[in-house]
N, C-alpha and C positions, 0 to 999 in steps of 0.2 A: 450506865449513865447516858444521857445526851451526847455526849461527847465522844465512847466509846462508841456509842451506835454511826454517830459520823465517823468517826477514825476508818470504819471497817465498811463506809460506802451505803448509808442508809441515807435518804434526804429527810430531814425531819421536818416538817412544813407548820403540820401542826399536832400541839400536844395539850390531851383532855385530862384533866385531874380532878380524877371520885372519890370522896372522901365524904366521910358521916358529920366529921367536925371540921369547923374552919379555922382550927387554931391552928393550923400550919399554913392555910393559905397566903401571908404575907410572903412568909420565906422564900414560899413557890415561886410567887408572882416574879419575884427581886431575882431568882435562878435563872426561872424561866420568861422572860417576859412574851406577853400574846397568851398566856396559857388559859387556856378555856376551863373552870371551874365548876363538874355537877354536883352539887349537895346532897347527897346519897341523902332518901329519907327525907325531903324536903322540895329538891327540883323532880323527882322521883320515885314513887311510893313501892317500887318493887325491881329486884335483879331483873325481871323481864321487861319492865316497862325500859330499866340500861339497856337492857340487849337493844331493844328500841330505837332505843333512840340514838344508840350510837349506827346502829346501820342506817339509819336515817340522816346521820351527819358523816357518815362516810361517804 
């Protein structure tokens, strides 16, 4: 979790959630709030075009 990962010295700045369905994303949001959301299948038509574009937002 978030939490664990701070506990043991990670800074968590920002956190990207890919998902194919948005029926979890409210939960997300309310957990995590600021959390950046890709629509697998929607904002992105392929695992490579993710690869993409996360080293693009890294």
């Amino acid at each position: 979790t978030i939490e664990e990962l701070r506990s043991i010295g990670y800074d968590i700045d920002d956190v990207i959630y890919v998902d194919d369905r948005v029926i979890h994303i409210d939960g997300v949001k309310m957990a995590v709030p600021g959390v950046d959301f890709i629509h697998m299948w929607v904002d992105v038509k392929s695992f490579e075009e993710l690869k993409q574009l996360l080293q693009k937002l890294g």
